[in-house]
C-alpha positions in Angstrom: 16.3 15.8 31.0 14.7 15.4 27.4 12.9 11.9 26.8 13.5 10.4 23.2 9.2 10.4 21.9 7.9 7.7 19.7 8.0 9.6 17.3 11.5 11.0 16.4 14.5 10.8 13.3 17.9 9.4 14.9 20.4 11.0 12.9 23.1 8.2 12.9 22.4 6.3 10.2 21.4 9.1 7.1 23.9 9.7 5.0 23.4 13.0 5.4 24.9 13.3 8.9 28.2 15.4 8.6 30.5 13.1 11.0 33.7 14.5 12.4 35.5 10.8 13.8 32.4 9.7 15.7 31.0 12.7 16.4 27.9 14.5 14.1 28.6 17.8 14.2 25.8 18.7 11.2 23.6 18.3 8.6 24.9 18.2 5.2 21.2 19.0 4.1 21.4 21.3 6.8 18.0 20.4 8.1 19.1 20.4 11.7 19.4 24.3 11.3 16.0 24.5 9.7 14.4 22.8 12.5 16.3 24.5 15.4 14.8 27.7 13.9 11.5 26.3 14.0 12.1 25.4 17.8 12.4 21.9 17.4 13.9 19.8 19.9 17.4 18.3 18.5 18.7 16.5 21.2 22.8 15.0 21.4 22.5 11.7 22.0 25.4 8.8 22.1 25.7 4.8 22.1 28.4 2.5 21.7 29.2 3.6 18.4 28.6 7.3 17.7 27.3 10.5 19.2 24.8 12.0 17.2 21.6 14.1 17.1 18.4 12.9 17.1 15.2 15.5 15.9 12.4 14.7 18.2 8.6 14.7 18.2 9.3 14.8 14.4 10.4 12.6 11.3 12.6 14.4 9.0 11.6 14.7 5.6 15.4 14.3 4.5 16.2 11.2 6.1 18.4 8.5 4.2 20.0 5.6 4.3 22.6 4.2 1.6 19.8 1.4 0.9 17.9 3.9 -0.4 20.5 4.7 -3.3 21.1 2.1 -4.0 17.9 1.3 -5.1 18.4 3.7 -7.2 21.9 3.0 -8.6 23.2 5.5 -6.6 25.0 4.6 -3.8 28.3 5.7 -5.1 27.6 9.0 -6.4 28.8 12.1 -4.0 27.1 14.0 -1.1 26.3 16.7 -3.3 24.7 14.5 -5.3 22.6 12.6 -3.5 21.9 16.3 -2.2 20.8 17.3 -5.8 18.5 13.7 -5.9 16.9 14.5 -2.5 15.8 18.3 -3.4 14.5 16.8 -6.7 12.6 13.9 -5.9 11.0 15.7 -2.0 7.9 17.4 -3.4 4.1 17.4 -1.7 1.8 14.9 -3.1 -1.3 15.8 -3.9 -4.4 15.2 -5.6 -6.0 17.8 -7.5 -10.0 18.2 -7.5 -11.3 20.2 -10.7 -14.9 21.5 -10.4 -15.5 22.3 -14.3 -19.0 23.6 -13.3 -18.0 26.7 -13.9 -15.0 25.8 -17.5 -16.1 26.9 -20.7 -13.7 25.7 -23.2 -10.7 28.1 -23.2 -10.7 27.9 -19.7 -10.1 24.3 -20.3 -7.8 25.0 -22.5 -5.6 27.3 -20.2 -5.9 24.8 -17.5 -4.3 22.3 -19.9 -1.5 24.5 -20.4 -1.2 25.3 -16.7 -1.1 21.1 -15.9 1.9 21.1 -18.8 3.5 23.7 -17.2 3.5 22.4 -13.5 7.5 21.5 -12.5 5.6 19.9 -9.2 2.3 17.7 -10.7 -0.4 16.1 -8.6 -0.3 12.1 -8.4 -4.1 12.1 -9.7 -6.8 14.7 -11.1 -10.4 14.5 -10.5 -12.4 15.6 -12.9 -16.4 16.9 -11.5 -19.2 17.6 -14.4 -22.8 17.6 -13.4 -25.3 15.2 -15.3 -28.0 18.4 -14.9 -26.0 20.8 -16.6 -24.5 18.8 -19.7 -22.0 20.5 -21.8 -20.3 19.6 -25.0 -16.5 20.9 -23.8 -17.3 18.5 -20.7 -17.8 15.5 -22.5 -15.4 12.2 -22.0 -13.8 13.5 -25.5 -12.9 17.1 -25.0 -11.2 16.0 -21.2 -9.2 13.3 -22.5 -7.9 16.3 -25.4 -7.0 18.4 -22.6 -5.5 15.9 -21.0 -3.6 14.8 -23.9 -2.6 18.3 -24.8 -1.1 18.6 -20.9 1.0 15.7 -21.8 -0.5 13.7 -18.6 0.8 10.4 -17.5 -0.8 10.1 -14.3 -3.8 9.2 -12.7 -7.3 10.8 -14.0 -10.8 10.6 -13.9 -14.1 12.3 -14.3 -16.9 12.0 -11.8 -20.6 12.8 -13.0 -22.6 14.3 -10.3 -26.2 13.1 -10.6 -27.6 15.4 -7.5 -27.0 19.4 -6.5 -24.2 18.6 -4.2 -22.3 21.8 -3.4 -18.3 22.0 -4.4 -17.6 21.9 -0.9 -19.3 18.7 -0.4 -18.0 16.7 -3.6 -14.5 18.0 -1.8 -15.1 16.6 1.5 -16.5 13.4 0.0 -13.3 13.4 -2.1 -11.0 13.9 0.4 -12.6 10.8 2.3 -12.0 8.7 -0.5 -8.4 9.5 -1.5 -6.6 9.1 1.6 -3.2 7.6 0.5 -2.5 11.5 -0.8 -1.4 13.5 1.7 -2.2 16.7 0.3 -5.8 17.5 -1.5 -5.6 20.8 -4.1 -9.2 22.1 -5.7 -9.6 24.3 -8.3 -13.4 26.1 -7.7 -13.7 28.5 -10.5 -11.1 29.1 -13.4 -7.6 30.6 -12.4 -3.9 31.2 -13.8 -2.9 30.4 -9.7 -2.2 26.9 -9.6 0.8 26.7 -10.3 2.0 29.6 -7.9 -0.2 27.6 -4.6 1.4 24.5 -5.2 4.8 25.8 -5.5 4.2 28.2 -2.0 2.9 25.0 -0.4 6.1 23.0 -1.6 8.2 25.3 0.0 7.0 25.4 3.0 7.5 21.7 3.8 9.9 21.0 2.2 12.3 24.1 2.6 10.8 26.3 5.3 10.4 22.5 7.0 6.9 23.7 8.4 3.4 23.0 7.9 0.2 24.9 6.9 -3.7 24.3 7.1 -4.7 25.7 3.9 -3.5 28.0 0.8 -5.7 29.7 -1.5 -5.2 32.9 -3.8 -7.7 35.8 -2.4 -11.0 34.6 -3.9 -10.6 30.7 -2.8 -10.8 29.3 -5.8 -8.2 27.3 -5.8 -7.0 25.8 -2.6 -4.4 23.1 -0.9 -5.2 21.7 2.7 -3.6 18.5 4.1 -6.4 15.6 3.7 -4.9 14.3 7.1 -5.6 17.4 9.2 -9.0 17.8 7.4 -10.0 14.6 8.3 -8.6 15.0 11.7 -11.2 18.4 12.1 -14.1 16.8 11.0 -13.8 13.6 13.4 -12.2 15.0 16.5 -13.1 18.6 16.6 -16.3 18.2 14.2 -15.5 21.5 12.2 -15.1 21.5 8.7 -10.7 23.2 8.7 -12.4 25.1 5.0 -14.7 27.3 7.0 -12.6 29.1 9.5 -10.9 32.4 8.1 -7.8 31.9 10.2 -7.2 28.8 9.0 -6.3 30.2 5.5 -3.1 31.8 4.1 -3.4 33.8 1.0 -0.9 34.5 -1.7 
């Protein structure tokens, strides 16, 4: 006999629960299907009340309560609504690192076309420029245009390195620092791939309902890795989770 973990996603309560009298007999999100297929334990459970399923070892990414709408104003709008809401409002957050050792200034350009194009947007960029290899397209000036241009209203910054560091340690240093993002993107080298990871890695999560270690296109320059599981390498298994091959998954 299964033993509810301490970590686990009672079902009761979400408004997404598709009830027959007091019985759930699905997901209106249809999550439940999503993580049977992934071999998740979903086990039937009852109380007092209802008999419903419970996802265990796992919280589920969908999980609502009324409260939640009706923070929003919502509460009274229909299932397939608040359907619609969840799908558009569930996407990875991120931070994106951009090493602009490397941008001359229509590959600043492009990337500020790319950032107005992005449907899913990081919650912060991160600017690196290098105090030993000044140029004029990096200067505060030419970022904010870019930025401007991108239309950004988020977070942004630009960190001056005053040493040699290499792009891989600016990124571990970064990642250390920005650890309310659970999700750390890094763009090496120019590319036209952004876009294309962070759309692979939102659905994954957040329709495949699985996880990954890291995406990259072919040449790894540019790359998205959970921050969590990074860190969680480095302390406990003291291996950096950017080295090893198998990690990886290309597109």
């Amino acid at each position: 006999m299964s033993t509810i973990k301490p970590v686990h996603t009672s079902c009761k309560k979400c408004v997404f629960a598709h009830y027959e009298n007091n019985t759930q007999i699905s997901c209106h999100m249809e999550y439940l299907d999503k993580y049977r297929n992934n071999k998740e334990e979903i086990l039937e459970v009852y109380d007092e009340d209802k008999e419903f399923f419970v996802l265990n070892n796992k919280k589920c990414i969908g999980y609502r309560e009324n409260k939640w709408f009706e923070k929003l104003g919502l509460v009274d709008i229909s299932i397939e609504e608040k359907i619609k809401t969840i799908k558009e409002t569930n996407h990875i957050d991120f931070a994106l690192m951009v090493d602009l050792k490397n941008f001359e200034t229509s590959d600043m350009e492009n990337l500020s076309v790319q950032l107005a194009a992005m449907t899913i947007k990081p919650s912060k960029i991160i600017f690196i420029r290098y105090q030993n290899d000044r140029k004029k397209h990096h200067e505060y000036d030419s970022i904010k245009k870019i930025i401007d241009n991108a239309k950004v209203t988020y977070i942004w910054r630009i960190q001056t390195m005053v040493g040699d560091d290499s792009h891989y340690e600016i990124l571990n240093n970064a990642v250390n620092l920005n650890k309310k993002n659970r999700f750390f993107a890094a763009i090496k080298e120019p590319s036209n791939d952004l876009s294309q990871i962070i759309e692979k890695a939102n659905t994954i999560v957040y329709d495949e309902l699985t996880t990954f270690n890291v995406i990259s296109n072919e040449s790894k320059t540019v790359i998205i890795f959970s921050g969590g599981l990074y860190r969680y390498h480095s302390v406990v298994n003291k291996k950096n989770l950017l080295v090893d091959n198998n990690n990886y998954k290309y597109i």
